[in-house]
C-alpha positions, 0 to 999 in steps of 0.5 A: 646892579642886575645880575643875569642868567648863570646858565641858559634855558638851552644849556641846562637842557643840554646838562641834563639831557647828558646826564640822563645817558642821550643823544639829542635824537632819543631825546628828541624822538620822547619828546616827539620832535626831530634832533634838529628841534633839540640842537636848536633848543640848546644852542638857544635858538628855539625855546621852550615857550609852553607850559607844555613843553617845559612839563614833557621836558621835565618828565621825559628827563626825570627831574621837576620843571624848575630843573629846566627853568631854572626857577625860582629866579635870582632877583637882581635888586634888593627891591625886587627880593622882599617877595624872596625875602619872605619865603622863609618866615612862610616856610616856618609857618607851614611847617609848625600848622599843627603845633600850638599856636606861636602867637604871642597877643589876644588875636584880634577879633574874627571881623578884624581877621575877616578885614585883613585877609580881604587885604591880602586877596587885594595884594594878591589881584594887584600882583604885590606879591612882596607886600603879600609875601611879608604879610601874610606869615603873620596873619595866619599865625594869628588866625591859627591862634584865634581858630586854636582858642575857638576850638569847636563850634560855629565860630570855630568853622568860620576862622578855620574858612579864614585861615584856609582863604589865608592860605590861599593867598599865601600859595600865589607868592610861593606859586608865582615866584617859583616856589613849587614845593612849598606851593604844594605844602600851603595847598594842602594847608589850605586843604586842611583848613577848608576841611574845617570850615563847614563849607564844601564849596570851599573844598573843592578849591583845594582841587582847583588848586591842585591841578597844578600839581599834576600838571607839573608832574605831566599827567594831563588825564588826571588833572581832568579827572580831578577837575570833572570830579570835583564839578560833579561834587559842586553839581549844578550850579543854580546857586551863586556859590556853586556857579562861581566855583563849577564855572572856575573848574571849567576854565581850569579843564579849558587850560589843562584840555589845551596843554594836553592837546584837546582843542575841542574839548578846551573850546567847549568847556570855554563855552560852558564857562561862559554861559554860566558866567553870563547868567551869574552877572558880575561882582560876586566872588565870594572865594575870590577866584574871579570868574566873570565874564572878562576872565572868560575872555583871558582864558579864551586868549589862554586857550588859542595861545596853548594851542599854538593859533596865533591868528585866533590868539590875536584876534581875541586880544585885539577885540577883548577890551578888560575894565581898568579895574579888573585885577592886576594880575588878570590884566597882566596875564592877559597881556602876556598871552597877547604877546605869546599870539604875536609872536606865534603869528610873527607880529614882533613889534606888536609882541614887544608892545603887549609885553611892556604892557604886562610888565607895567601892570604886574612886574613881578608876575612877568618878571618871575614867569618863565614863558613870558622870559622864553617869549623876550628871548624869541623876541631877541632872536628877531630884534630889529633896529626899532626895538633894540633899546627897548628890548634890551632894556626889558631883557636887563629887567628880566636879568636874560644875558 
């Protein structure tokens, strides 16, 4: 039986908001919108539908943004909490990193190690966030034991570059299902073995990820100068390596320029993603963050979405067309956003197709992201008599009472 929201978006913002000693118009006025703006938000006839707004909510009323979300989310079936499940036994693996090894066989060897975490970076794309949860504490446990064993050298550097991707795939659990803490904790993991590596391209991915730390902390301008330093130590990007990475940090600086509000600036690092997303051509990923050219047109629709222009937002889905191939969790993002400009441009039914179809490609991403929880709830506010099963159905798989 699925269980549902114990206090609502707009109820804890009301506690919290009380507890931080204001009224509705100081709080509205630090977060640059009217009383009436925030009477709405509590009374849940507004929503917190942004990345944007949850983040300024959380910095203007001094707590992290899962206190305003409410993240990560109770599961409801047993089904759905293996992901949850699994947050311990990674929780014990980060936490003895620099320990000596607990694993209690001859790991296997490095090709073998190299295979399974390529099987990891195949749950994480497919959105298996449950089967990637319980697998990946085991595999680095084994690759920490391989890489204590190697000690120095050659071999040494590349189980250190493996360890480092296995941390990586292991931060998407922890990230996608609400874990920020121990998100942060794998990401400097990942840091620390990238460091180990011999391989600079792969440092730099510790930045990348980052970025999201400073975005929850509301610090806009930092996650730039982060990004830009870090396309700066990856220089041009004549080689194939750097130009994966290089075009990955522009899409990255498109995001974060939308959340903060630089609409130009966001288009032209767009446009420098994909000039270089053209000339390296598809099918090399080497560290596994998908730039290509279709996620150039995702993050264009991400981009509009931010902004709020549900008209470019709409256009851009209705002409993009993804393989069928392409990543799950690619796919499944693209469509949420699709909804999110459907209903910033007031096409509700179209909003309730594309976040059906999100849902079906990756439940677990839709099901654990709370702009796409604000996009249901604001669909509820507009039900009409021909979504009202299907959207109440979808609302009893999102646990929104």
């Amino acid at each position: 039986m699925a269980t549902y929201e114990q206090e609502p978006d707009g109820g804890r913002i009301r506690r919290l908001r009380r507890r931080a000693g204001l009224t509705q118009a100081e709080f509205g006025q630090l977060m640059g919108r009217s009383q009436g703006w925030v009477s709405g938000i509590e009374n849940g006839d507004l929503e917190l539908d942004s990345v944007t707004l949850i983040v300024r909510a959380a910095s203007v009323l001094k707590v992290y943004p899962n206190e305003i979300t409410g993240r990560p989310y109770d599961p409801g079936t047993r089904a759905e909490d293996r992901g949850h499940r699994a947050i311990p036994a990674l929780r014990r693996v980060v936490s003895r990193h620099d320990l000596p090894p607990d694993w209690p066989v001859e790991p296997r060897s490095r090709r073998e190690l190299e295979a399974a975490v390529e099987q990891l970076a195949v749950l994480r794309m497919a959105a298996r966030y449950a089967d990637l949860g319980e697998a990946a504490p085991n595999l680095i446990r084994e690759i920490h034991a391989a890489a204590y064993v190697a000690r120095s050298g050659e071999e040494s550097e590349r189980l250190h570059g493996l360890l480092a991707r296995a941390y990586k795939e292991a931060d998407t659990v922890a990230h996608e299902l609400g874990y920020d803490d121990l998100s942060t904790l794998t990401t400097e993991r990942f840091r620390a073995a990238a460091q180990r590596a011999g391989d600079p391209c792969l440092s730099v991915v510790f930045d990348y990820l980052r970025v999201r730390d400073l975005w929850a902390a509301d610090l806009w301008p930092d996650a730039l100068d982060l990004i830009d330093g870090a396309i700066g130590f990856v220089g041009e990007p004549r080689q194939k390596e750097q130009a994966s990475v290089w075009g990955s940090l522009q899409l990255r600086a498109a995001i974060t320029a939308a959340l903060s509000s630089k609409e130009d600036e966001a288009w032209q690092r767009i446009a420098l993603a994909d000039e270089t997303a053209r000339r390296l051509g598809e099918g090399y990923d080497p560290y596994k963050l998908a730039f290509c050219s279709a996620n150039v047109d995702i993050h264009k629709l991400a981009v509009a979405v931010e902004i709020r222009d549900g008209a470019r937002a709409v256009a851009l889905a209705s002409q993009t067309r993804l393989p069928a191939s392409f990543p799950a969790s690619r796919r499944g993002r693209f469509h949420l956003d699709a909804a999110r400009g459907w209903i910033y441009h007031g096409g509700y039914d179209q909003a309730l197709n594309e976040i059906e179809r999100a849902e079906r490609i990756a439940p677990l991403l839709v099901r654990n992201n709370p702009v796409a929880k604000a996009a249901v709830r604001s669909l509820l506010s507009h039900e009409r008599r021909s979504q009202r099963e299907r959207l109440r159905r979808m609302a009893g798989r999102m646990h929104i009472s």
